[in-house]
C-alpha positions as CSV (number, residue, x, y, z in Angstrom):
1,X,115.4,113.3,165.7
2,X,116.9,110.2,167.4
3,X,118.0,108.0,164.8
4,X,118.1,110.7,161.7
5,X,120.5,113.0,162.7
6,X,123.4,111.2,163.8
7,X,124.8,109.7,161.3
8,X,124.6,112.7,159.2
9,X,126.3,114.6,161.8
10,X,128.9,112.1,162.7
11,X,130.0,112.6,159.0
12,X,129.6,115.6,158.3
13,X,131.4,117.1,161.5
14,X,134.5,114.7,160.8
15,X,134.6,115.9,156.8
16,X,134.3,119.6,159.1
17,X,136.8,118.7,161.4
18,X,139.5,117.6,158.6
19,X,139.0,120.6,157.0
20,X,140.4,122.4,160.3
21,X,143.3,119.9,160.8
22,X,144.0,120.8,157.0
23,X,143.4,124.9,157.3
24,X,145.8,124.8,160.4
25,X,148.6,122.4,158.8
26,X,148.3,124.9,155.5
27,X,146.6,128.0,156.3
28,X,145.3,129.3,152.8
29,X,141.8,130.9,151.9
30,X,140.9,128.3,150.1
31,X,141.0,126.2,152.8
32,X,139.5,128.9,155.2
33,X,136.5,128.7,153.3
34,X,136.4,124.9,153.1
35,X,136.4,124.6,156.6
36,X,133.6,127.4,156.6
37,X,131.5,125.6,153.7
38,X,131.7,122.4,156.0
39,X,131.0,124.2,159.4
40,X,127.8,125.5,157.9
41,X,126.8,122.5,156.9
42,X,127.4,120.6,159.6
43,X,125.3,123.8,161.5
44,X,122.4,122.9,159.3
45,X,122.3,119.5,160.1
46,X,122.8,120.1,164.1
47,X,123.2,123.6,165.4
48,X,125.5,122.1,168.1
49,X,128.0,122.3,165.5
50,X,128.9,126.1,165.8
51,X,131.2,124.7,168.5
52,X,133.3,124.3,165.3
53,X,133.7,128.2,165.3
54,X,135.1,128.8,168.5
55,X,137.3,125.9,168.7
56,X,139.0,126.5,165.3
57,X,140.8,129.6,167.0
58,X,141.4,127.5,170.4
59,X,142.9,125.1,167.8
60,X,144.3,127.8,166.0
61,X,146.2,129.2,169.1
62,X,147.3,125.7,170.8
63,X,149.1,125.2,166.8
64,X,151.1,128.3,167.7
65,X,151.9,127.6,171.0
66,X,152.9,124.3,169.9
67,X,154.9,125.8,167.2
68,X,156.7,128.3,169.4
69,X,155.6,130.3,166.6
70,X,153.2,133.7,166.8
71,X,153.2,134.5,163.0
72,X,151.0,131.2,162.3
73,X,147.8,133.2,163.8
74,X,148.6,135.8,161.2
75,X,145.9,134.8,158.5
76,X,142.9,134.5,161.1
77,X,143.2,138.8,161.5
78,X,142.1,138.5,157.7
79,X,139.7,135.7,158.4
80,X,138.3,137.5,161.4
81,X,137.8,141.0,160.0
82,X,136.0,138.7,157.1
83,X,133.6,137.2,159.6
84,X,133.0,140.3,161.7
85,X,132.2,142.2,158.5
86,X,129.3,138.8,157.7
87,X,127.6,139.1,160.6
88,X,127.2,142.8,160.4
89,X,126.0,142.6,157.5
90,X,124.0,139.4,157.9
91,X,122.4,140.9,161.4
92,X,121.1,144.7,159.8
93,X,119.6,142.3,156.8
94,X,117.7,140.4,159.5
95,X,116.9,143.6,161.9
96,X,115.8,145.4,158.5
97,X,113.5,142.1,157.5
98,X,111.7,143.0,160.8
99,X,113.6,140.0,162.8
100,X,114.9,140.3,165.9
101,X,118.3,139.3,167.1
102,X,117.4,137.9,170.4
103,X,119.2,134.7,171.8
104,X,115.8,132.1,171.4
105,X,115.8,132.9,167.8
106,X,119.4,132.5,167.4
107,X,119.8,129.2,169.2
108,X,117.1,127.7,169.2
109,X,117.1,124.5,171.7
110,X,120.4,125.5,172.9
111,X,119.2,129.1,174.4
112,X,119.8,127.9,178.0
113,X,123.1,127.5,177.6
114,X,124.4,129.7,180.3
115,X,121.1,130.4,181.7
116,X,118.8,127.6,182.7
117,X,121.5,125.7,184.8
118,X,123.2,126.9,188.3
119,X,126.9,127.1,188.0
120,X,127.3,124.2,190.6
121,X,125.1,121.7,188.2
122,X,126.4,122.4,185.2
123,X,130.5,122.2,186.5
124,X,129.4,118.9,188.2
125,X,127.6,117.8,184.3
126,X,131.2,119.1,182.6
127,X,133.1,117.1,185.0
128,X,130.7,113.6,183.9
129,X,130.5,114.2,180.6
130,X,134.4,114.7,180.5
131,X,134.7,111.2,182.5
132,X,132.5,109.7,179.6
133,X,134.8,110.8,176.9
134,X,137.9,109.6,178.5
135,X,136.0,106.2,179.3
136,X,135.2,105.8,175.7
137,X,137.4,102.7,174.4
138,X,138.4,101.8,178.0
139,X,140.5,104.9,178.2
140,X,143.1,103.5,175.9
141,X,141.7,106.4,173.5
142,X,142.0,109.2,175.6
143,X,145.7,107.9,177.0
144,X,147.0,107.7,173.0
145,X,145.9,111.4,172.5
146,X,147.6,112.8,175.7
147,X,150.7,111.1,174.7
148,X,150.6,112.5,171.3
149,X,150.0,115.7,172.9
150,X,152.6,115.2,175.1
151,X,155.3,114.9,171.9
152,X,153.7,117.6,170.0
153,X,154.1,120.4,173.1
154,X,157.4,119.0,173.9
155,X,158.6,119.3,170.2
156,X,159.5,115.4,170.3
157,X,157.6,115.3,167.3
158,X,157.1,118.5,165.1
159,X,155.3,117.1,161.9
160,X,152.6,119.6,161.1
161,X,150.0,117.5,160.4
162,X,150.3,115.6,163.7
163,X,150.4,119.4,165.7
164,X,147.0,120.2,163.7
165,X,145.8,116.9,164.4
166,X,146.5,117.5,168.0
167,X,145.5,120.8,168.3
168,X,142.4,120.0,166.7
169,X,141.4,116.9,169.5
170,X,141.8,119.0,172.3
171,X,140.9,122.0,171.2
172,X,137.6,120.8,169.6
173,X,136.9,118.0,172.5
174,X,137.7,120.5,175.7
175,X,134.8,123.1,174.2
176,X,132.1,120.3,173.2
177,X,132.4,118.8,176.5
178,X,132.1,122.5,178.0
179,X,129.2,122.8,175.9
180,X,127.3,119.3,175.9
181,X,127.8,119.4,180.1
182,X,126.0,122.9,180.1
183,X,123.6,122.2,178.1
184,X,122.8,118.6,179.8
185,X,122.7,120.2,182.9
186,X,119.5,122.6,182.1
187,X,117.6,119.5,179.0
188,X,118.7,116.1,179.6
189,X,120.1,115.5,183.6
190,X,122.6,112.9,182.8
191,X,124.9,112.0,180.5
192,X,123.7,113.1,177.1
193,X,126.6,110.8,175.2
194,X,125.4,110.8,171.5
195,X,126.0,114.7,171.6
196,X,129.6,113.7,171.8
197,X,129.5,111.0,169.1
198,X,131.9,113.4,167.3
199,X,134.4,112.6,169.0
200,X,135.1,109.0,168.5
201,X,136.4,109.3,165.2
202,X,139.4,111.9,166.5
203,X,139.7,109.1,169.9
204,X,140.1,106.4,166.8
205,X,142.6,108.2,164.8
206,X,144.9,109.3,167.6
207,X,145.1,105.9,169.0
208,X,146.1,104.3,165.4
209,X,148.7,107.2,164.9
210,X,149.6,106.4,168.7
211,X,150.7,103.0,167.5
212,X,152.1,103.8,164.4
213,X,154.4,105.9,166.0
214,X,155.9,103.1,168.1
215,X,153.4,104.3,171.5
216,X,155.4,106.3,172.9
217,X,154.5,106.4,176.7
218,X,155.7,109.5,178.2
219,X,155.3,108.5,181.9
220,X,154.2,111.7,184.0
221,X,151.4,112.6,181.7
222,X,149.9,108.8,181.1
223,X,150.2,108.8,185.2
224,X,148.3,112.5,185.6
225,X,145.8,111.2,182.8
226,X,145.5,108.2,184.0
227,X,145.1,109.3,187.9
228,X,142.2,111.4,186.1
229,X,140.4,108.7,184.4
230,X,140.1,106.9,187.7
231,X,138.9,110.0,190.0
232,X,136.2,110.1,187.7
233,X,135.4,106.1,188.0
234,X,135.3,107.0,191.6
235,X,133.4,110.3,191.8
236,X,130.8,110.1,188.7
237,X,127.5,108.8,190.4
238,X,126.9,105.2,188.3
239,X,123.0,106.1,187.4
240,X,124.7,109.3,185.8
241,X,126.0,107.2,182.8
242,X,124.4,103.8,183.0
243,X,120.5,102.9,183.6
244,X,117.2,102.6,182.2
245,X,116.7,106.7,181.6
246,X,120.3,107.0,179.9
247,X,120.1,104.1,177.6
248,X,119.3,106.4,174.8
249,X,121.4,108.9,175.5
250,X,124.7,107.4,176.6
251,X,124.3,103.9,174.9
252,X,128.5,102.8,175.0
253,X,128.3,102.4,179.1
């Protein structure tokens, strides 16, 4: 379970995760159902990986924002009328099969999720394992990806593919943070950082377009980012992320 898994995941997720840059750049069925095809396996392997689900719309709706352009979420009312109409169909199957729809058989592992950890814990694991993912890479990472962002929502830059790409990072990093803090907060008690292994390919690629584009360095949101970054050196308690009981699990500090 330690060693087996991650690899598989980290590749699979990416190959997942291109398909979503890809289905937002283009929106086509075709590419709806790669990105569907990929999500489920990437589910099989891990069932963290339904995060995929909810953040292709987050994605989806930061693309249109970004776009200044409501028509783009057009093809998901087809897409979501197709998914409603699956798990309908898929949950009266199961109910008829003499199953039960109850959240410990749907989740598995990840059933306390919103249940097994006080509010106050699991804002305070968010906030850590947030601090964890912008000190992967020393930052620089996390500082190349807000000032993409930053050229993307101020239509400095309006290439499609770099939007998707954008939308993609933050939408896909802000909800596995959200869900790796909650669900660290009621299993693990630390830093769990090899449940956000994912995101280090997406912290790679934004810093090698960063630089291809000439790093650009748009000063108020480096400073805000930055400003951030170092709160969280502050605040985050050091046996939180580095120690003899984290080694496993967070194995970059």
């Amino acid at each position: 379970g330690l060693l087996m898994t991650e690899p598989l995941t980290l590749t699979v997720v990416t190959a997942a995760l291109l398909a979503m840059a890809r289905a937002l750049e283009t929106p086509s069925t075709w590419r709806y159902g790669v990105l569907a095809a990929w999500a489920t396996a990437a589910a099989a392997v891990r069932l963290q990986a339904l995060v995929l689900l909810p953040a292709f719309l987050v994605a989806a709706l930061l693309d249109a924002t970004a776009a200044r352009d409501r028509a783009r979420l057009r093809p998901l009312v087809l897409l979501g009328a197709i998914a409603v109409g699956v798990t309908v169909v898929v949950a009266v199957v199961a109910v008829l099969a003499g199953g039960d729809l109850s959240s410990r058989r749907l989740l598995g592992a990840y059933t306390p999720i919103g249940e097994g950890a006080p509010v106050e814990s699991g804002s305070e694991a968010i906030a850590w394992h947030a601090f964890d993912v912008a000190a992967l890479g020393l930052g620089v990472g996390i500082l190349a990806l807000v000032a993409l962002a930053a050229t993307v929502f101020g239509r400095r830059d309006q290439d499609p593919a770099l939007r998707a790409f954008v939308c993609v990072a933050i939408g896909y990093g802000a909800l596995l943070v959200l869900q790796v803090g909650l669900f660290s907060a009621a299993y693990v008690g630390h830093v769990a950082e090899r449940y956000l292994i994912t995101l280090l390919p997406l912290l790679a690629i934004g810093l090698c377009v960063w630089i291809s584009r000439g790093a650009p360095r748009p000063r108020r949101p480096l400073l805000a980012a930055w400003a951030l970054v170092l709160l969280g050196a502050v605040t985050v308690p050091i046996e939180e992320i580095s120690g003899p009981d984290t080694l496993v699990n967070a194995p970059t500090t």
